[in-house]
Structure formats: structure tokens, C-alpha cells
C-alpha positions in Angstrom: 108.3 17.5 70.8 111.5 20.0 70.6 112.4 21.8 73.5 111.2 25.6 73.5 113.4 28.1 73.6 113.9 31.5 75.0 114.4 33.8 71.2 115.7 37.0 70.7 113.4 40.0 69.9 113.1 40.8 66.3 111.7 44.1 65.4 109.1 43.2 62.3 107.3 45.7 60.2 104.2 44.5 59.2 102.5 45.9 56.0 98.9 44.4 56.6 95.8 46.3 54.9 93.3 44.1 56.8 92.5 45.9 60.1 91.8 43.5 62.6 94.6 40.9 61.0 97.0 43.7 61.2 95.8 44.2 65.0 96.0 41.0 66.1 99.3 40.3 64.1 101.0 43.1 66.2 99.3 42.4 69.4 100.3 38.9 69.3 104.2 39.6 68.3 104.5 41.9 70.6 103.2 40.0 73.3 105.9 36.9 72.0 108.8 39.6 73.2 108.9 41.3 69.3 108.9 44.8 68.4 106.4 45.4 66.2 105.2 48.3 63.3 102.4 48.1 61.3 100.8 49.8 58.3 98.3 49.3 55.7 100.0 51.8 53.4 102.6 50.2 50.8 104.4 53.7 50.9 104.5 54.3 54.1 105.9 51.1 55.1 108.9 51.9 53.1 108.9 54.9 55.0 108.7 53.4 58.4 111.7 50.9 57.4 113.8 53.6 56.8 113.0 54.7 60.7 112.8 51.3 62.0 115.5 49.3 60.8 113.4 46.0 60.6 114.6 42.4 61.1 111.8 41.1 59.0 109.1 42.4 57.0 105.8 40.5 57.4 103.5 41.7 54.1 100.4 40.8 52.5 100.8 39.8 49.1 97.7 41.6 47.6 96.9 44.9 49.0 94.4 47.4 48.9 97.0 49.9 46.9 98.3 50.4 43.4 101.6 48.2 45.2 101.1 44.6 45.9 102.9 43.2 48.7 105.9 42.5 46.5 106.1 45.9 45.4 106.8 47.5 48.9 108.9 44.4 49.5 111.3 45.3 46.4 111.3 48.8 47.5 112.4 48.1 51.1 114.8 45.6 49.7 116.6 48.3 48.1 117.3 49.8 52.2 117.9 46.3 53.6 119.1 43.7 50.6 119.2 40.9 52.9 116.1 41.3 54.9 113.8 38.7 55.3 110.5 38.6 54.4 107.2 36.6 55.1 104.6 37.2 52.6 101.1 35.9 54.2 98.5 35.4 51.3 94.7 33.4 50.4 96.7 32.7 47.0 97.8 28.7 46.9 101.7 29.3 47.7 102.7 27.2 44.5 101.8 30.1 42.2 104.1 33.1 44.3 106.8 30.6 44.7 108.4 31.7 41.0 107.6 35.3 42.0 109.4 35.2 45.1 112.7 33.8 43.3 114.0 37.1 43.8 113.0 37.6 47.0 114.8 35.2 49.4 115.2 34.8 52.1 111.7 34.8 52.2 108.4 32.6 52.9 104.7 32.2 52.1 102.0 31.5 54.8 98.6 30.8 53.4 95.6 32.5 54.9 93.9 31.9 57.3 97.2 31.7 59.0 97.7 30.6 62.6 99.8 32.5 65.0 102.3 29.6 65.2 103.0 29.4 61.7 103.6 33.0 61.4 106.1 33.2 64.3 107.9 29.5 63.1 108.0 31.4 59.5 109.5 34.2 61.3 112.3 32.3 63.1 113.4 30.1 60.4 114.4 32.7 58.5 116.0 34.4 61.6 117.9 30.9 62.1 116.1 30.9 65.8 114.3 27.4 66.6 111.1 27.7 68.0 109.2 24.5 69.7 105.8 23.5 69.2 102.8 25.1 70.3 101.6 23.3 73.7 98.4 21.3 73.3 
């Protein structure tokens, strides 16, 4: 088991057009020590980056918009080139794997995700090490 460590707070925008997942997301992030903003709306996620200077960008792949999650991605991408994203998706991660070429630093979580795997997802690719989940 690897020792659990105290990590930094990251402030993560969450682009989320499932209600309750984008309520529980948030709750739960901000409860691990995170800052957290979320938003069904493609366009006014790239709106609220511009405001809050996200560390990461959790995002649905397929949204209820005209933009898919890699849309808005792209488009805050062109604010913050390097940020990081975590694209959480029911599609098998294989196929957005070529699609996300572009993308990196970024990862897939498959749907139903568990809390854990969102917030290891989020560390990795802040280069922060997170322990396992007691239990």
C-alpha cells in the first residue's frame, strides 16, 4: 500500500452536463481540499476559465450541446496550452485515445467512474502521488 500524502489544492473546472454527477463531482473535490467550478454549458466553461485560471479541466466527452467535451477542451486550450485535462466518458477509452493525441496531458476515466479514479487521474497529471483508497 503507498503512503498517503497530504496534496496541494488544485482549482478544477468541471464541465459536467449531468446534474447530480456534476454535484457530486464538485462536492466531493471540494471536500478533498480542491477548488472547484462547474458548468453544464460548453461556452460558459470557456468563460469561467478565463475567470478561474484552472489547474485542470475535468469534462464530459459527450455533452448535451452542439460542443462535445473536446470542443470546449480545444477552446480553453487556446487560454491555457498546457492544461491538463481528464475527459470522463461511457465510450470504451480505446476509441478517444487517437482523438485525444492532441490533447495531452490528458486522461480518460470510463463511466461509471469512482471518486478515486477521478482524483488518482487528477494527480497524475498534476505529478502529485495519491495513496490508495482505505478499505
Amino acid at each position: 500500500m503507498v503512503e498517503q500524502e497530504v496534496l496541494a489544492m488544485a482549482r478544477i473546472l468541471i464541465l459536467e452536463d449531468e446534474r447530480s454527477q456534476r454535484f457530486i463531482m464538485s462536492d466531493l473535490l471540494v471536500r478533498s481540499g480542491h477548488e472547484a467550478k462547474s458548468t453544464a454549458d460548453p461556452r460558459a466553461a470557456i468563460d469561467l476559465a478565463e475567470q478561474f485560471k484552472p489547474d485542470v479541466l475535468v469534462c464530459d466527452w459527450l455533452l448535451k450541446s452542439d460542443m462535445t467535451g473536446r470542443d470546449a477542451a480545444i477552446a480553453i486550450r487556446a487560454q491555457y496550452p498546457n492544461l491538463p485535462v481528464v475527459f470522463i466518458t461511457a465510450l470504451p477509452a480505446g476509441i478517444l485515445t487517437e482523438q485525444t493525441i492532441d490533447l495531452r496531458p490528458c486522461k480518460i476515466v470510463n463511466k461509471p467512474c469512482e471518486f478515486f479514479d477521478l482524483l488518482l487521474a487528477i494527480h497524475e497529471l498534476l505529478g502529485d502521488v495519491v495513496g490508495e483508497p482505505a478499505g
